[in-house]
NUZA-788353 format. One record per residue (C-alpha): residue in three letters; x, y, z. Coordinates in steps of 0.02 Angstrom, whole numbers, plus 50000, padded with zeros to 5 digits. Example, Ala and Ser with C-alpha at 12.3 -4.5 7.8 and 13.67 -1.06 7.14 Angstrom:
<sites>
@code: Ala | px: 50615 | py: 49775 | pz: 50390
@code: Ser | px: 50684 | py: 49947 | pz: 50357
</sites>
This chain:
<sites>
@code: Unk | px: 50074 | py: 49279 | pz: 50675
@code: Unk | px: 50129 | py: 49151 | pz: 50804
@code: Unk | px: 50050 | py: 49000 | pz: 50793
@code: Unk | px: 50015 | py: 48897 | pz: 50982
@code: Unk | px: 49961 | py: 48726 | pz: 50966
@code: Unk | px: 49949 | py: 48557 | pz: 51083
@code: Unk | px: 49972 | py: 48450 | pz: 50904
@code: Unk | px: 50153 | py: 48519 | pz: 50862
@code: Unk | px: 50193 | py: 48386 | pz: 50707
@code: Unk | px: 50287 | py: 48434 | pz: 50540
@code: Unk | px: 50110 | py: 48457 | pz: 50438
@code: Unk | px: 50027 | py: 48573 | pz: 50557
@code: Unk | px: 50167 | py: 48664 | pz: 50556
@code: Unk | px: 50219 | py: 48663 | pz: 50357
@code: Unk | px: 50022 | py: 48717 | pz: 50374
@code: Unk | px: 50033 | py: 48866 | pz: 50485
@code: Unk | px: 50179 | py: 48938 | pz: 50398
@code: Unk | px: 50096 | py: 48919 | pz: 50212
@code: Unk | px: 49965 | py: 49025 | pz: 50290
@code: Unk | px: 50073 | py: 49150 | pz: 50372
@code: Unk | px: 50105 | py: 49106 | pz: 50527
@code: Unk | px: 50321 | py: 49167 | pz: 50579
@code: Unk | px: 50327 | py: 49041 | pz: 50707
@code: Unk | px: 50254 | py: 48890 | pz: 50764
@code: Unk | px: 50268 | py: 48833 | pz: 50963
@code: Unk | px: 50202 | py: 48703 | pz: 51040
@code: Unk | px: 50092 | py: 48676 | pz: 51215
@code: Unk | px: 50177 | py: 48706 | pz: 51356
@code: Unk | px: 50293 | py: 48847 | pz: 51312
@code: Unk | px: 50412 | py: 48939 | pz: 51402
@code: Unk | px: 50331 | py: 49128 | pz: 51426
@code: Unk | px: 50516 | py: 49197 | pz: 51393
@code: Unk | px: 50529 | py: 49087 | pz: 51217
@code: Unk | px: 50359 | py: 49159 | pz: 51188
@code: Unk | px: 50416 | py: 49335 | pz: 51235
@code: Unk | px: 50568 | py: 49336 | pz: 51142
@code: Unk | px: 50466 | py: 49254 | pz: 50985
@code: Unk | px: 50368 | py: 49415 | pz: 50987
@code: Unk | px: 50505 | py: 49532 | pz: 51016
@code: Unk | px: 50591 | py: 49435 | pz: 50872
@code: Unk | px: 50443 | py: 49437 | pz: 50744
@code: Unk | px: 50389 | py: 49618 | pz: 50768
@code: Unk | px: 50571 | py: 49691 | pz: 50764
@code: Unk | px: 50556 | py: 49590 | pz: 50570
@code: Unk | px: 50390 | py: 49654 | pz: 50522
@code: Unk | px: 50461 | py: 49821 | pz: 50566
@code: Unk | px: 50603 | py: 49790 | pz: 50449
@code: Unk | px: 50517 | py: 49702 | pz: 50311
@code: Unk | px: 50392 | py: 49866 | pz: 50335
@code: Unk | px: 50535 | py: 49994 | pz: 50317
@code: Unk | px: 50604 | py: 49910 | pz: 50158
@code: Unk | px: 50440 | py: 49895 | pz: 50060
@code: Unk | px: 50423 | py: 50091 | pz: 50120
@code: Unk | px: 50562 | py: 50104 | pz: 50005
@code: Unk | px: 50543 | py: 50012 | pz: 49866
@code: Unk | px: 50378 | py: 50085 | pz: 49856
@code: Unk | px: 50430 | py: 50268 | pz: 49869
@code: Unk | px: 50548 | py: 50189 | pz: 49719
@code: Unk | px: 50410 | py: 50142 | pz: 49620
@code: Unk | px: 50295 | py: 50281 | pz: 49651
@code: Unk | px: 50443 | py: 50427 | pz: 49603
@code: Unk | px: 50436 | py: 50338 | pz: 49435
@code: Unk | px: 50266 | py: 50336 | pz: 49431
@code: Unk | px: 50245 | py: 50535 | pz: 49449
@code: Unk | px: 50403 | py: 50546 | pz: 49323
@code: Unk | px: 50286 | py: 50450 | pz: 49191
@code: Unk | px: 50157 | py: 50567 | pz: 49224
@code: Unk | px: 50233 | py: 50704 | pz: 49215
@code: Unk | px: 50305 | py: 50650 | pz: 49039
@code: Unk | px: 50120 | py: 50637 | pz: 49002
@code: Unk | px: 50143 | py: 50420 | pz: 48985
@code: Unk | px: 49963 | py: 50386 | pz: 49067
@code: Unk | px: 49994 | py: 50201 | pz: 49046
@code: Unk | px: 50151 | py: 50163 | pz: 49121
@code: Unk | px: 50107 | py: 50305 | pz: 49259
@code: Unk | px: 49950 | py: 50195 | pz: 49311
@code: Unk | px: 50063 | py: 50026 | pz: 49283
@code: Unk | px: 50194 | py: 50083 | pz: 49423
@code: Unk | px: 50053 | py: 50159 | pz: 49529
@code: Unk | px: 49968 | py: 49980 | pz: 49504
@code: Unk | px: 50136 | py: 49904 | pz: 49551
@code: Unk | px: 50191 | py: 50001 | pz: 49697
@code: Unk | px: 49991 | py: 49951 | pz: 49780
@code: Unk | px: 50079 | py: 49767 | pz: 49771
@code: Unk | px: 50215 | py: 49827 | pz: 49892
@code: Unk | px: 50123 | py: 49951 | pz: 50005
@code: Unk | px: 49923 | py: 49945 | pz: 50009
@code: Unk | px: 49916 | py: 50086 | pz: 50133
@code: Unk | px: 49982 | py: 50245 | pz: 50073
@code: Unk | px: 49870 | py: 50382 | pz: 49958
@code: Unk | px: 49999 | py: 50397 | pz: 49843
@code: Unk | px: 49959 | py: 50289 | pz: 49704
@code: Unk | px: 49759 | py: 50302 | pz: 49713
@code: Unk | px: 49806 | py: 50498 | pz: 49692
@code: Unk | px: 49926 | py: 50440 | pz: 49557
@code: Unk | px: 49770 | py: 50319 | pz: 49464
@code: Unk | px: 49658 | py: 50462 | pz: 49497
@code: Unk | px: 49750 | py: 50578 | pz: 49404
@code: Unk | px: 49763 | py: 50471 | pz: 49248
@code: Unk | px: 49586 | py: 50426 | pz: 49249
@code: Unk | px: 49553 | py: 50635 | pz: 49263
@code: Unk | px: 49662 | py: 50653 | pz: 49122
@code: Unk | px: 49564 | py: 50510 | pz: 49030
@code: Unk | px: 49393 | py: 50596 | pz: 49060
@code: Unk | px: 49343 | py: 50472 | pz: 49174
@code: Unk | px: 49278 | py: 50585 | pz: 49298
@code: Unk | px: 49190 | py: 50462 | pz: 49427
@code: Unk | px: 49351 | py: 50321 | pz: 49408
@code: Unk | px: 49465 | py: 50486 | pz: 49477
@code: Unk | px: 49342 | py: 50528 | pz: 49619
@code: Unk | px: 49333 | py: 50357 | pz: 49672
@code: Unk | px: 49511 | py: 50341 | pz: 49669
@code: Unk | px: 49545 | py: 50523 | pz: 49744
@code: Unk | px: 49422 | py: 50445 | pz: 49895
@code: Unk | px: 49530 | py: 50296 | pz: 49924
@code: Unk | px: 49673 | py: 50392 | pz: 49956
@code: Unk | px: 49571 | py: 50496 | pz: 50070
@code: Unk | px: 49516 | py: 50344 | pz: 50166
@code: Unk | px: 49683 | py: 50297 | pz: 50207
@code: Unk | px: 49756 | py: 50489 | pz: 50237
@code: Unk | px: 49606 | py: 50599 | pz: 50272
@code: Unk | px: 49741 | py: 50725 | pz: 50283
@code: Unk | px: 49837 | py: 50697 | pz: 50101
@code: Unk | px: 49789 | py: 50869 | pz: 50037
@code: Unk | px: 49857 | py: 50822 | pz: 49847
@code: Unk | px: 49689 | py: 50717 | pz: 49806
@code: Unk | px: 49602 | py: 50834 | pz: 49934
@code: Unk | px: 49618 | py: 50968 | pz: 49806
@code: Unk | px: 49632 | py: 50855 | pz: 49654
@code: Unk | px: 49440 | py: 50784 | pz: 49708
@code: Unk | px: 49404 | py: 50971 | pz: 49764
@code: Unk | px: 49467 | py: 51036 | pz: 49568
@code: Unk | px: 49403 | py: 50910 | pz: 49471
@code: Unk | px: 49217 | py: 50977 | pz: 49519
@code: Unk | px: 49256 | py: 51094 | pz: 49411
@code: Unk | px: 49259 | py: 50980 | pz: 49257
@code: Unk | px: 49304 | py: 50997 | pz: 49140
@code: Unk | px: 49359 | py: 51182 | pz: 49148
@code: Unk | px: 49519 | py: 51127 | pz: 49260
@code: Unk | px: 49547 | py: 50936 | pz: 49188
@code: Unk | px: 49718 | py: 50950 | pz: 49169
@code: Unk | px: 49727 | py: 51037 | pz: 49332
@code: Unk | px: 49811 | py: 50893 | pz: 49463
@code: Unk | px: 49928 | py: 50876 | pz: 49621
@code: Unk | px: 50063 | py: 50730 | pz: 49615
@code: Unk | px: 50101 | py: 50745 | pz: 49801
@code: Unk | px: 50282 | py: 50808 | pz: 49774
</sites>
């Protein structure tokens, strides 16, 4: 966010960056400045994007290694985590799903196995885990990590 103001003062501005704002210009502005502002703050919010891409992918590897070792609780704690970093992805509401499944909590998984959807309608792991666990509890301990 860019903030544009005609009351450029220290407060306003200590303001505008508290609430997110990456710059703060004051009235009149150069349309150049203001171009290379915007060329400046997206080429970070690309960057900042690519390394939270990876600590997340970090995270969530250790969260499928947890669950795979069958420790529900620290498998749900790094799914929780990684949702800190990167609110976007399917991954970890396919990871919470799965522990909730393997919990017996049947309509926490779906609801979780939906979320993902809602962000990837095309993330086929909690397509099929929300597709198998209608089958409940026959194939409970049936699940798809997203490896």
């Amino acid at each position: 966010m860019i903030i544009v103001t005609a009351y450029g003062n220290v407060e306003n501005a200590v303001k505008a960056i508290q609430t997110g704002a990456k710059h703060f210009i004051e009235k009149p502005f150069d349309v150049d400045e203001m171009r290379a502002l915007v060329v400046q703050t997206l080429q970070r919010d690309t960057d900042d994007r690519k390394q939270a891409l990876k600590v997340y992918e970090h995270i969530i590897t250790r969260a499928r290694i947890a669950l795979k070792e069958r420790r529900l609780d620290g498998a749900l704690e790094h799914a929780k985590t990684a949702l800190t970093v990167v609110s976007d992805r399917p991954e970890a509401f396919n990871i919470m799903g799965i522990v909730h499944q393997l919990r017996r909590r049947v309509t926490e998984a779906q609801r979780l196995y939906r979320s993902a959807l809602a962000l990837d309608d095309s993330y086929e792991p909690a397509r099929r885990n929300l597709e198998n666990i209608s089958g409940y509890p026959k194939l409970l301990g049936k699940y798809e990590t997203g490896e």
